[in-house]
NUBAGU-300866 format. One record per residue: residue in three letters; y, x, z of N, C-alpha, C in turn. Coordinates in steps of 0.2 Angstrom, whole numbers, padded with zeros to 4 digits, always signed. Layout:
N
ALAYXZYXZYXZ ...
***
This chain:
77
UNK-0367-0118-1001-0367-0112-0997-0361-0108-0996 UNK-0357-0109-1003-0351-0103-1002-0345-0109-0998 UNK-0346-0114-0999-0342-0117-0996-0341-0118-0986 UNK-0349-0116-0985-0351-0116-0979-0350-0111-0979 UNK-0347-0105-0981-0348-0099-0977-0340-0098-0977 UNK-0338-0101-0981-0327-0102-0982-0327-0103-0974 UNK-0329-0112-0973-0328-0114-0969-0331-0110-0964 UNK-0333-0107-0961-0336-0102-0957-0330-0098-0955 UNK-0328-0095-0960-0323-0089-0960-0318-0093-0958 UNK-0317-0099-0959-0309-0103-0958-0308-0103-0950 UNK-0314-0108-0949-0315-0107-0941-0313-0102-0934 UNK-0318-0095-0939-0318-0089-0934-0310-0088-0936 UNK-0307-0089-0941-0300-0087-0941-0295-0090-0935 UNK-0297-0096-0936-0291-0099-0929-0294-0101-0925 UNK-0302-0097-0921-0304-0098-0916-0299-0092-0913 UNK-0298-0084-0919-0295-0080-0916-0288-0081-0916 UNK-0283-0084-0922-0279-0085-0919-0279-0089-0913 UNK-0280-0092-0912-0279-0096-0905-0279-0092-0899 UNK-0284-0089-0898-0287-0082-0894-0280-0076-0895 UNK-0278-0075-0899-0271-0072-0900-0264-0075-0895 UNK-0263-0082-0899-0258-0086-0896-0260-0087-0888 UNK-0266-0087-0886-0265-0088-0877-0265-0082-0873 UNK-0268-0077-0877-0263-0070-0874-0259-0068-0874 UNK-0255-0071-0882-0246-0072-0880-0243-0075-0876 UNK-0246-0081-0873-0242-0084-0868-0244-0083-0864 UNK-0248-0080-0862-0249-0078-0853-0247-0072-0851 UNK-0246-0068-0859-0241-0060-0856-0236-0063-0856 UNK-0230-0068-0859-0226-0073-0859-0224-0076-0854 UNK-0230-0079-0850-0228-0082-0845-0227-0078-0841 UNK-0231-0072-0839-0229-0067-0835-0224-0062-0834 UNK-0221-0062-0840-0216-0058-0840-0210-0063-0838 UNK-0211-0071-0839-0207-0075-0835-0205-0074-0829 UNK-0211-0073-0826-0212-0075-0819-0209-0067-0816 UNK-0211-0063-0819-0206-0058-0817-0198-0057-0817 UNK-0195-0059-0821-0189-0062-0822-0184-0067-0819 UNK-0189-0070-0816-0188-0075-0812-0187-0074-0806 UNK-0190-0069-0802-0191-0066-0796-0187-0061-0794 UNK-0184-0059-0803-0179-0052-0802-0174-0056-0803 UNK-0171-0062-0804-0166-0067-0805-0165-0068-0798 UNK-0170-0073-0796-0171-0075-0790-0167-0069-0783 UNK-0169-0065-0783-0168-0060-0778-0162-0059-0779 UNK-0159-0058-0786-0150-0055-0788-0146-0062-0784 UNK-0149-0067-0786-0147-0073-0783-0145-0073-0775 UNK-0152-0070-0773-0152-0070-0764-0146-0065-0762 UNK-0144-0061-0764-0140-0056-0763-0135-0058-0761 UNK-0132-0056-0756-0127-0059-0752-0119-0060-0757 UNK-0117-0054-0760-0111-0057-0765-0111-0062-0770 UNK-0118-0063-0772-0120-0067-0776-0120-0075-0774 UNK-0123-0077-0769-0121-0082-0764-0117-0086-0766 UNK-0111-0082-0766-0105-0085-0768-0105-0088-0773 UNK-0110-0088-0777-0107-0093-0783-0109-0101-0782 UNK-0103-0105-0784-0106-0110-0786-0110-0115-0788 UNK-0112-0120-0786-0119-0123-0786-0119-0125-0793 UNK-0116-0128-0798-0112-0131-0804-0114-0125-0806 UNK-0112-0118-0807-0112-0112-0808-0121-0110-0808 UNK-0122-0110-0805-0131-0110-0803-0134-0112-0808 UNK-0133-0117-0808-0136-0126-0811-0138-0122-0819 UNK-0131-0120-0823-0130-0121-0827-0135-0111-0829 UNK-0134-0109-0823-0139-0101-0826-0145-0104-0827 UNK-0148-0109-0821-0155-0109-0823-0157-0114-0825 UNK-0153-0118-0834-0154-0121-0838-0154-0114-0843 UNK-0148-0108-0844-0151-0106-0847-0157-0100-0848 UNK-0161-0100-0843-0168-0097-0840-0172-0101-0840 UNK-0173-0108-0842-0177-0111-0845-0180-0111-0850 UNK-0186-0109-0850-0192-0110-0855-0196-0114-0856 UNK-0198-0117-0860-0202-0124-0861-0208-0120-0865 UNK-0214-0120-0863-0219-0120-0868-0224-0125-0867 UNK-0227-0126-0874-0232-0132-0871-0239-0129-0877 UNK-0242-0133-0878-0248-0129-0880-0249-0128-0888 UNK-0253-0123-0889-0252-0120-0895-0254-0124-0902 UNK-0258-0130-0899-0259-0135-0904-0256-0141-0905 UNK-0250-0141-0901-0246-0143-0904-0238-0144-0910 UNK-0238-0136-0908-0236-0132-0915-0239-0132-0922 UNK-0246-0134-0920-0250-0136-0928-0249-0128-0932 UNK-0250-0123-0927-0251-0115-0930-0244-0113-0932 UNK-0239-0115-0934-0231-0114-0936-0228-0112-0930 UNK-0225-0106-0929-0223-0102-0924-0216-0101-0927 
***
């Protein structure tokens, strides 16, 4: 019985982490997407224009973010 109830406890624990971890990536990915859109726009800006395509390229590699899902981090953040 105590061992069913551990395991009880284990479960709701990283039923709630989990529940934690996808509302960090969705505030995540939305603060992305805001980012993007204020990048985006500095981009459109007409003096901005000017830059280099090579130049470009190279901004939004480093503005890329990768995430994939939280199980496969195996809980290690």
């Amino acid at each position: 019985m105590v061992l069913k109830a551990s395991l009880d406890v284990d479960i709701q624990d990283g039923i709630m982490k989990e529940r934690e971890m996808q509302s960090y990536i969705e505030q995540l990915e939305s603060e992305i997407a805001k980012w993007e859109a204020a990048w985006k726009f500095k981009l459109s800006r007409r003096e901005l224009s000017e830059i280099p395509g090579d130049k470009v390229d190279e901004l939004k590699k480093l503005f890329e973010i990768r995430v994939g899902p939280y199980s496969f981090t195996l809980g290690y953040c």
